[in-house]
C-alpha positions, 0 to 999 in steps of 0.5 A, a space after each residue: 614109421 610102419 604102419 600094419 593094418 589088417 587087411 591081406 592083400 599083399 600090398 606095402 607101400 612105401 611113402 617117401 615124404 616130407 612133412 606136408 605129407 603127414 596129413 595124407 598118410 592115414 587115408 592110405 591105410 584103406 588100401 594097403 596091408 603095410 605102409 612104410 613111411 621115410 622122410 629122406 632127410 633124416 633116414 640113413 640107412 640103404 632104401 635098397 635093403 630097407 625096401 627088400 626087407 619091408 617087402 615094399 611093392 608099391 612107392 609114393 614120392 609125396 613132396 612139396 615142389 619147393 622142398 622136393 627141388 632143394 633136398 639135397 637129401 634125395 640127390 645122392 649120386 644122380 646130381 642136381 635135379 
């Protein structure tokens, strides 16, 4: 998801979430020009390029411990957490 609000100042955020995030994610929008939403466990595409595309210059981790501990989603070549 993106989010585009009208203020310039040059802020993109990206949140990476899962769903306990939802709720928080509107209150953002105050601060930041772009907010790019992902839940990693259904984006399949390259964080990296999504990043430079996006222009991404700040990045929230916003996760439930329990799920953030058992996502297999986020552990991709680093192993277990």
């Amino acid at each position: 998801v993106r989010i585009e609000t009208p203020l310039d100042n040059g802020r993109v955020l990206l949140v990476l979430k899962d769903s306990y995030a939802n709720c928080l994610i509107p209150f953002l929008t105050a601060g930041y020009h772009k907010i790019v939403v992902v839940d990693p466990r259904y984006f399949t595409g390259d964080i990296e390029v999504l990043i430079g595309a996006e222009g991404v210059n700040e990045i929230l981790v916003l996760y439930n411990a329990e799920t953030l501990a058992g996502d297999t989603a986020l552990r991709g070549d680093v192993g277990e957490f």
